[in-house]
C-alpha positions in Angstrom: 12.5 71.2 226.1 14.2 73.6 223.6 17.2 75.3 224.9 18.5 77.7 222.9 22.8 78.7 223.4 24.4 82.1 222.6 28.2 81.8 222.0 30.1 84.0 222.6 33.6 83.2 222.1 35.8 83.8 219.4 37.4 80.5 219.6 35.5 77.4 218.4 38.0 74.9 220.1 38.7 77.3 223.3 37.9 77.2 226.7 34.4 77.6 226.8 33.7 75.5 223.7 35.5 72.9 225.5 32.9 73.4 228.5 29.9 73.3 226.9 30.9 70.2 224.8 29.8 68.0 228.1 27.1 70.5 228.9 25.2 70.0 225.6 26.3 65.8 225.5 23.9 65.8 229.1 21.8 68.0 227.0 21.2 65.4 224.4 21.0 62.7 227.2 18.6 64.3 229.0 16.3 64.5 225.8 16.7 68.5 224.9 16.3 70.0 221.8 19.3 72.7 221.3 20.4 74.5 219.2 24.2 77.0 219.6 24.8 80.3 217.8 28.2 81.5 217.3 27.7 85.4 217.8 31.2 86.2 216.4 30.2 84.1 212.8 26.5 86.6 213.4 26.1 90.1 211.4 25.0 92.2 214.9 25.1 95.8 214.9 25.4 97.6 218.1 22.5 98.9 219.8 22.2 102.9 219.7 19.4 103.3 221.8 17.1 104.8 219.2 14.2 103.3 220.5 12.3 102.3 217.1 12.0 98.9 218.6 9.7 100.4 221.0 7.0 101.7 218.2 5.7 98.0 217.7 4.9 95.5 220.8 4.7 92.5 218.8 7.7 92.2 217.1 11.4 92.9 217.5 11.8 95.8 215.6 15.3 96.8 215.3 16.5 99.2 212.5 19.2 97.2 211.6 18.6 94.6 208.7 21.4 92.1 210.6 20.7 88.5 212.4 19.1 90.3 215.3 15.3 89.2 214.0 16.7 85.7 213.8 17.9 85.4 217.0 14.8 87.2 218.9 12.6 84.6 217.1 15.1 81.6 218.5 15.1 82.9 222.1 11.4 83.7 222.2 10.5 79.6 221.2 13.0 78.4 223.5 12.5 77.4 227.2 16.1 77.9 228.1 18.3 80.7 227.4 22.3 79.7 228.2 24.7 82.7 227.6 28.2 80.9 227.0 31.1 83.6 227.4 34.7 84.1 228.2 35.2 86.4 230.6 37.0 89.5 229.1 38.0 92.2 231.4 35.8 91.2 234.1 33.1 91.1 231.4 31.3 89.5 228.3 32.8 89.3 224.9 31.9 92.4 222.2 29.2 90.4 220.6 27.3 88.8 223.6 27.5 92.9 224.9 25.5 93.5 221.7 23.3 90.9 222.1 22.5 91.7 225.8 22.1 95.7 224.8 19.7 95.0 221.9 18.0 92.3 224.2 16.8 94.5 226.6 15.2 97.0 224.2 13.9 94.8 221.6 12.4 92.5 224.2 11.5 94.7 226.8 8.7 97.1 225.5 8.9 99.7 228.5 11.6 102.8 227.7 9.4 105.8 226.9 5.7 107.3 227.9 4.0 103.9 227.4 4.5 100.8 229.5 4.4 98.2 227.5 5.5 94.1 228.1 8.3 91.7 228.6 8.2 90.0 225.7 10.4 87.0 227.4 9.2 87.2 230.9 9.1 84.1 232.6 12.3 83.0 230.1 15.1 81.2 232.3 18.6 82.2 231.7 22.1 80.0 232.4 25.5 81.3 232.6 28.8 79.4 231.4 31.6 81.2 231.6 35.5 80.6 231.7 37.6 83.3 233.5 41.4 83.5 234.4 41.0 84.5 237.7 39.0 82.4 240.5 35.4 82.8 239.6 34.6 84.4 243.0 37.3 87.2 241.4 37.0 86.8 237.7 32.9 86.1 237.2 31.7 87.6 239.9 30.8 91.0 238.2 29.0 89.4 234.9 26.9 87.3 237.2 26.0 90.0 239.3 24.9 92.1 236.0 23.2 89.5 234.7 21.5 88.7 237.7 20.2 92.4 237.4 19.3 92.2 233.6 17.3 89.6 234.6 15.8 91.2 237.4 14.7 94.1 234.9 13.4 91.9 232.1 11.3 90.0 234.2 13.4 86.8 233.2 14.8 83.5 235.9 18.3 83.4 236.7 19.3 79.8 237.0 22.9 80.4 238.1 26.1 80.5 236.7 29.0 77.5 235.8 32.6 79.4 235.7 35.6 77.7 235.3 38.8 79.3 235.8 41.6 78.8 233.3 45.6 78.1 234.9 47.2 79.6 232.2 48.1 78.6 228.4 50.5 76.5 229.6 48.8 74.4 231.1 45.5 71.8 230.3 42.2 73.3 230.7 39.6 70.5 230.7 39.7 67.7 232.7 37.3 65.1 234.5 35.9 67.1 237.4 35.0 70.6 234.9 33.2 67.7 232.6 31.1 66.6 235.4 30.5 69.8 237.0 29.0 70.6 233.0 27.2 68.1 233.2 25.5 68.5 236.7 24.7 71.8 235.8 23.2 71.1 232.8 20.5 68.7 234.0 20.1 71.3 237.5 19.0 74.0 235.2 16.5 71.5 232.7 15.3 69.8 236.5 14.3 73.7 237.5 13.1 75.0 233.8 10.6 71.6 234.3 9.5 72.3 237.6 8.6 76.2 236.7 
């Protein structure tokens, strides 16, 4: 199985890093081929809605010459999308916004007078996210929207792993996030294999 991981924070050794170190370790165990992309070390140029990606249905067909193309060929191989994010202001990080805006123009071939496909219909999509608020408070809002986005893109929600944060002063990782990481790693390659 070929899971493919968007990062989107800015910190390599932060919270969320620290999460999906045992998430991807299960990974491994569990015999998956992954691979991670740091979005903030990625040239991605906001979306501007110009629809030129809409002209061709077989490729990705942004305007802008940036890592876009690279990363529409990586999620259209793999079987398993996860989105990896702190949770800014009740919300994704600048570069995962990119990536979702562009997603859902560049894959989705159906804005304007044709109808065209899904490119990455039937895709499953994961969510791990660190917040600083209880998740039910603090992630609540990004799951919801990415429950829609998936909804509109024809795409599997799998479910969401948010782990709250204490405060800098205090230890983030311990035992019992680890092994939630890793149980929800091998819940969402279970489901992807049962699809």
């Amino acid at each position: 199985m070929r899971v493919e991981i968007l990062m989107g924070s800015p910190r390599k050794k932060g919270n969320t890093a620290a999460l999906l170190e045992p998430f991807c370790q299960e990974l491994n165990e569990q015999g998956a081929v992954w691979n991670c992309h740091w979005l903030y070390d990625l040239d991605l140029h906001p979306c501007t809605a110009c629809r030129r990606c809409q002209e061709d249905w077989t490729v990705f067909g942004c305007h802008w010459q940036d890592d876009c193309q690279m990363l529409f060929d990586a999620i259209l191989a793999a079987d398993l999308l996860v989105l990896a994010t702190p949770v800014y202001s009740w919300y994704c990080t600048p570069p995962m916004k990119v990536l979702l805006d562009w997603m859902v123009y560049g894959m989705n071939k159906y804005y304007g007078a044709k109808r065209g496909p899904a490119l990455w219909a039937g895709k499953s999509v994961a969510l791990v996210t660190t917040c600083g608020y209880p998740p039910e408070k603090g992630a609540d809002l990004l799951a919801e929207g990415l429950r829609r986005y998936c909804r509109h893109s024809k795409l599997k929600w799998l479910g969401m792993l948010a782990e709250r944060h204490m405060g800098y002063d205090t230890v983030f990782m311990d035992q019992e996030k680890a092994d939630r990481a890793r149980r929800f790693a091998r819940d969402c390659l279970k489901t992807v294999e049962q699809q």
